[in-house]
C-alpha positions in Angstrom: 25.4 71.6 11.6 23.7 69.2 9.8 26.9 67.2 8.9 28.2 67.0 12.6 24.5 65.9 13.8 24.5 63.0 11.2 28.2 62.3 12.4 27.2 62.4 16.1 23.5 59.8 14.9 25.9 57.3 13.2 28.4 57.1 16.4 25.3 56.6 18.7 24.4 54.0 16.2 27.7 52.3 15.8 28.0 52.8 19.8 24.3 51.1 20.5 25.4 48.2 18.1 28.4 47.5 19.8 27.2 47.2 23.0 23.5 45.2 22.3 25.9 42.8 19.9 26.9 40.4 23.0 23.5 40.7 24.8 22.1 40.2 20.8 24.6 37.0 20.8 23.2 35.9 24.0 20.0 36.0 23.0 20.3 34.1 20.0 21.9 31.5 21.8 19.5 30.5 24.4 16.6 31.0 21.4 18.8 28.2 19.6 19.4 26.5 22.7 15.5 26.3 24.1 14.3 25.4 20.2 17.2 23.1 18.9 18.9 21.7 22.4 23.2 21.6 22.2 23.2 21.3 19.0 25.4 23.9 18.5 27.5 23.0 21.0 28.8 18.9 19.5 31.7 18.7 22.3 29.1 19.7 24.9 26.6 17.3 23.8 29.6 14.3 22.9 30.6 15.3 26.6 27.4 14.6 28.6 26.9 11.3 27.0 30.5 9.9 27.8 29.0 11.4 31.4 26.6 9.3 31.4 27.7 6.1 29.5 30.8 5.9 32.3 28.3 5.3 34.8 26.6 2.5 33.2 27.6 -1.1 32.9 24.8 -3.1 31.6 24.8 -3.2 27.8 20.9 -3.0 27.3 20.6 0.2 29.8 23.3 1.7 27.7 21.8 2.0 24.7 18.5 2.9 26.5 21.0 6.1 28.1 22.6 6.9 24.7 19.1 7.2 22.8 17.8 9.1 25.9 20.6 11.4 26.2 20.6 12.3 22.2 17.0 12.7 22.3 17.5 15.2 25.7 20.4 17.1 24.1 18.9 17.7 20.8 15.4 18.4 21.9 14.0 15.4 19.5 11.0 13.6 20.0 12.3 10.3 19.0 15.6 8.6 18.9 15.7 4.9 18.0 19.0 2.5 17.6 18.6 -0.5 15.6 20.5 -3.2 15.7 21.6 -5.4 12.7 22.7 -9.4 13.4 22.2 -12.2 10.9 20.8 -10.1 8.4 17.9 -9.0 10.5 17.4 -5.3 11.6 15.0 -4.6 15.1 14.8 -1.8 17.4 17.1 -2.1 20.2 15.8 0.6 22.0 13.9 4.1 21.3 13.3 7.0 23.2 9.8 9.2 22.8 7.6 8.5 20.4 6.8 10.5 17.1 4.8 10.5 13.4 7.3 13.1 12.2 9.7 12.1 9.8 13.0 10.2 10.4 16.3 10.2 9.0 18.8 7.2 9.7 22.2 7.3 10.1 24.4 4.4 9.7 26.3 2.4 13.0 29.2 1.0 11.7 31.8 -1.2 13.8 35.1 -2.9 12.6 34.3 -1.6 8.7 31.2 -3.7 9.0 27.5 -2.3 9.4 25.4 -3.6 12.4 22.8 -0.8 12.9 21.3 2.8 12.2 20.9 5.5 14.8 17.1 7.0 13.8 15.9 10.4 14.8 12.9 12.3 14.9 12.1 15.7 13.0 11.0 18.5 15.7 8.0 18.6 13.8 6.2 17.6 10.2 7.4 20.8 8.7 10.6 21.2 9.9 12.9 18.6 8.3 16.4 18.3 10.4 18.6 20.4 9.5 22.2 20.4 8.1 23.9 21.2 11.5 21.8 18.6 12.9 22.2 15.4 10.7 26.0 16.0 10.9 25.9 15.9 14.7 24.0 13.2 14.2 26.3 11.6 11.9 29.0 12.1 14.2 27.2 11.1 17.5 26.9 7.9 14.7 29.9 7.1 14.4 30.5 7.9 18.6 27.9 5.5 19.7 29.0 2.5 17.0 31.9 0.9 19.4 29.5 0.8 22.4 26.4 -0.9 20.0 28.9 -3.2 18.7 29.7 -3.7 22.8 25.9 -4.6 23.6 25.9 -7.1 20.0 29.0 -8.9 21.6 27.9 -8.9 25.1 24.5 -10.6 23.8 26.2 -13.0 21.6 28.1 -13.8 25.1 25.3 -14.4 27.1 23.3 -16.6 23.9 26.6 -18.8 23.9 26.8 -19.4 27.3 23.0 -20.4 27.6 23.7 -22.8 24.8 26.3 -23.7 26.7 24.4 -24.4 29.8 21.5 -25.8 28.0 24.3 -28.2 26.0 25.7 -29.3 29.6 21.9 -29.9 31.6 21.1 -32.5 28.2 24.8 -34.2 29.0 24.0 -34.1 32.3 20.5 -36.1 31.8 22.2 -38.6 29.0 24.8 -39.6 31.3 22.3 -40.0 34.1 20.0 -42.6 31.8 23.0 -44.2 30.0 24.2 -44.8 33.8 20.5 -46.0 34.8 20.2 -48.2 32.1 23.4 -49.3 31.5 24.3 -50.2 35.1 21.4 -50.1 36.4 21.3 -53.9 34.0 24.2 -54.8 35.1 23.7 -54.6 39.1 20.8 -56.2 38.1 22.9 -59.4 36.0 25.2 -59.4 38.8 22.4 -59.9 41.5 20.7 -62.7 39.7 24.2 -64.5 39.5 24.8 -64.3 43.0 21.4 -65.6 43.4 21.9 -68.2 41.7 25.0 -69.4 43.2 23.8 -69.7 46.5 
């Protein structure tokens, strides 16, 4: 009797397990999901930011979306890319604001370093954790092409101010060689024709 009736408790058990396993799965999931974001879910998370970068032309607004959207999908306070040109390092943009500690990950473009992507601890005692810092590593090496995009597209727009700036001083040297230079001249000529009548 007592041999059947602890048969009979450990197929209940075995039963109960195997049916509260999924909703136990579940569970866990939206736990992870509410505390850490997507990051269990890289291809979700690599998905919604190509969403969102595909709507957005203007190199500055896409790195404000990118930081934005990592920050969203991971649940971090703060997300920051910098920016590296002429040896010099600044923020480009950053999303939320935190004292927690940061870890940096490089942006790398063409084999050649031009940035970190920086991000935000959840909180002082809760360092980022391994799953994290490779998403972050990968979502690294995702974003580099379109930093490098935003370095190019500003080298673009300082060239052809130089540019502009380089034609307006032609512009005003022609205009006073013309003045003085012809402007004597006319003058010369006048006086001749003065003088001859």
């Amino acid at each position: 009797q007592s041999q059947s009736n602890f048969l009979l408790a450990l197929l209940a058990t075995g039963v109960v397990a195997v049916l509260f396993q999924p909703l136990r799965d579940r569970l866990q999931r939206g736990v992870n999901r509410l505390m850490y974001g997507q990051r269990d879910e890289p291809y979700q998370v690599l998905t919604h930011l190509g969403e969102r970068l595909q709507t957005t032309v203007d190199p500055a607004q896409t790195l404000q979306l990118t930081a934005a959207t990592i920050a969203g999908s991971l649940k971090l306070p703060y997300v920051a890319i910098h920016t590296q040109r002429n040896g010099h390092q600044r923020v480009a943009t950053a999303y939320g604001s935190s004292s927690n500690g940061t870890s940096r990950f490089p942006l790398v473009h063409g084999g050649e370093k031009i940035g970190e992507l920086e991000a935000a601890q959840r909180s002082p005692n809760e360092p980022l954790a391994a799953a994290d810092a490779r998403l972050l590593n990968d979502l690294a090496r995702q974003i580099s092409p379109t930093v490098g995009a935003s370095l190019l597209a500003l080298d673009l727009e300082e060239a052809r101010l130089r540019i502009v700036t380089a034609r307006e001083e032609s512009r005003r040297q022609l205009g006073s060689d013309l003045h003085d230079g012809v402007g004597h001249q006319l003058a010369g000529l006048a006086r001749k024709i003065e003088q001859a009548n």
